[in-house]
C-alpha beads as a LAMMPS data file, in Angstrom:
LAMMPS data file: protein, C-alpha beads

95 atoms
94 bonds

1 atom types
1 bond types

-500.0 500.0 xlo xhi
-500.0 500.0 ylo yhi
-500.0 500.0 zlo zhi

Masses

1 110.0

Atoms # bond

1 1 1 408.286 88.231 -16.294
2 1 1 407.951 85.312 -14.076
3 1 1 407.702 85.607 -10.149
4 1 1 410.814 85.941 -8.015
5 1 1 409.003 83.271 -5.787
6 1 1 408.267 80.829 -8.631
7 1 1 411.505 80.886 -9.988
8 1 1 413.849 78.170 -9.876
9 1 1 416.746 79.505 -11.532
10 1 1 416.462 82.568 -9.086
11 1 1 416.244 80.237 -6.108
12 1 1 419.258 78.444 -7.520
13 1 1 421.360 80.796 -7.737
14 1 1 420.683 82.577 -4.434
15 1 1 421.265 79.398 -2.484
16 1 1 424.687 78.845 -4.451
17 1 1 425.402 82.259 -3.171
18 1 1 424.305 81.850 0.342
19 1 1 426.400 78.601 0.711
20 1 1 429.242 80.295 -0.770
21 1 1 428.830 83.441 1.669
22 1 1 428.270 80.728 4.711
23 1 1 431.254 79.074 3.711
24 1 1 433.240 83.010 3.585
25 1 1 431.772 83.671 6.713
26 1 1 433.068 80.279 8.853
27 1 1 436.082 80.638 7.440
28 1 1 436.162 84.615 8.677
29 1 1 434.938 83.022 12.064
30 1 1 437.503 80.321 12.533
31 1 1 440.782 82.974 11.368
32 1 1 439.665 85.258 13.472
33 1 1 438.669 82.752 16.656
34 1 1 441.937 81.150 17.258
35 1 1 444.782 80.004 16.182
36 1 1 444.701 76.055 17.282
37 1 1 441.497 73.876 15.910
38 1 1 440.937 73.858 19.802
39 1 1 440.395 77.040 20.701
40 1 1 437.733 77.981 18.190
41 1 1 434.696 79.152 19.252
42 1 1 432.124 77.232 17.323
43 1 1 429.011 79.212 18.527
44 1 1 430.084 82.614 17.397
45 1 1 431.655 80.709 13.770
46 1 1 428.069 78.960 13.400
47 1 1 426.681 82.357 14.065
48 1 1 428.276 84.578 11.853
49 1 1 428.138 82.232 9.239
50 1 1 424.292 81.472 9.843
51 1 1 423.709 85.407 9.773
52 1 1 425.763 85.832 6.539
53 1 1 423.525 83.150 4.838
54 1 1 420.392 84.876 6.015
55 1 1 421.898 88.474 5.118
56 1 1 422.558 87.013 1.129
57 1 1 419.158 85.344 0.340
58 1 1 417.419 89.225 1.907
59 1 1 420.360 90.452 -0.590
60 1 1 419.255 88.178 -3.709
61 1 1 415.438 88.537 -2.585
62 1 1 415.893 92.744 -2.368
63 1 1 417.709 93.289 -5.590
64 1 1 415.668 90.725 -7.434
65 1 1 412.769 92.319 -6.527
66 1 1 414.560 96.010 -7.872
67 1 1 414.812 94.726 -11.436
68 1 1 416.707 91.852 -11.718
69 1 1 417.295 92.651 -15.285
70 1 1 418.934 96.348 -14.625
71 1 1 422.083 97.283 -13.575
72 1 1 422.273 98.196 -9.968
73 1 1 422.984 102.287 -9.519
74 1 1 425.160 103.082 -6.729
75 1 1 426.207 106.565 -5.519
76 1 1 429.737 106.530 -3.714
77 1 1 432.829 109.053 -3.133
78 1 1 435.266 109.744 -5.586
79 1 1 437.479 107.582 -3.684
80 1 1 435.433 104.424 -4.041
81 1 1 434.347 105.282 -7.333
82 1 1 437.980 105.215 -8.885
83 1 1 438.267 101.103 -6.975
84 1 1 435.372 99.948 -8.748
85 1 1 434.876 102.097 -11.894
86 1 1 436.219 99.413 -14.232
87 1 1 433.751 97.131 -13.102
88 1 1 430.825 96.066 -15.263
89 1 1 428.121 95.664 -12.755
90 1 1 427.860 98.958 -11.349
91 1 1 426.504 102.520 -12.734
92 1 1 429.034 104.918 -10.559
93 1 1 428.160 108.180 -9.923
94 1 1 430.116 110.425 -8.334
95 1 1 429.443 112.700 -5.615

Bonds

1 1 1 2
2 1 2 3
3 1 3 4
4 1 4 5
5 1 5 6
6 1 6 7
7 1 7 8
8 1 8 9
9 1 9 10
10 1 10 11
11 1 11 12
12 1 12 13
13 1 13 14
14 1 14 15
15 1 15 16
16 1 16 17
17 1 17 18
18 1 18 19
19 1 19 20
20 1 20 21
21 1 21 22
22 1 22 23
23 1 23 24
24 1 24 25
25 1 25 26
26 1 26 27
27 1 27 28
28 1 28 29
29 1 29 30
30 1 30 31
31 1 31 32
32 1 32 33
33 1 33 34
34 1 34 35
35 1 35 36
36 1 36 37
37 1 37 38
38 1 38 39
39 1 39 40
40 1 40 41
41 1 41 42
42 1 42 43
43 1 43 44
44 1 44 45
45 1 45 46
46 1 46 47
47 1 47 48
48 1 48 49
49 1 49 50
50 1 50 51
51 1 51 52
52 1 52 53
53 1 53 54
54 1 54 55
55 1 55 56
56 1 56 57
57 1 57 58
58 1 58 59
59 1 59 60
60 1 60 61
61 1 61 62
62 1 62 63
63 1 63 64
64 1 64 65
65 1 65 66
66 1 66 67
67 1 67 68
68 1 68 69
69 1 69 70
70 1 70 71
71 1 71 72
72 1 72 73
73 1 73 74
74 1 74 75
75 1 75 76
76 1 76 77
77 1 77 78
78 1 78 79
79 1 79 80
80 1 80 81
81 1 81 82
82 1 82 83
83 1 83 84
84 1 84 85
85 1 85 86
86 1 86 87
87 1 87 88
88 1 88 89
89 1 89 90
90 1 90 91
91 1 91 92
92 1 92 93
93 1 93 94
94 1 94 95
């Protein structure tokens, strides 16, 4: 298996997602900020959506570095577990 730090296609793909998740994350920041273009509060959008970018590549890097090739096992409530049980992603177990 090739490094996680070598790899292109990893790197890729984690920056598509980062952008994407900066992108999320403006957008959260300017809806939430105000309701005229004026009144935003650029610092606090540039923040949250710099944070959010940093916050997915740890994501991609921590996960990758689990088994990229494995499904990832998470252990929620029975309440959480009946949202995302049809999903194909995710081993649920129930506690």
């Amino acid at each position: 298996m090739k490094d996680w730090i070598t790899d292109k296609k990893f790197w890729k793909k984690a920056f598509i997602r980062a952008i994407r998740t900066v992108a999320q994350g403006a957008l959260a920041g300017i809806g939430t900020t105000a309701t005229m273009l004026h009144e935003v509060n650029w610092l606090m959008v540039l923040s949250t959506a710099s944070m959010a970018g940093i916050v997915s590549i740890l994501t991609s890097i921590s996960i990758f570095s689990l088994n990229a090739t494995s499904l990832i096992n998470v252990i929620v409530s029975p309440s959480f577990a009946t949202l995302i049980a049809s999903s194909k992603l995710v081993n649920v177990y129930v506690v």
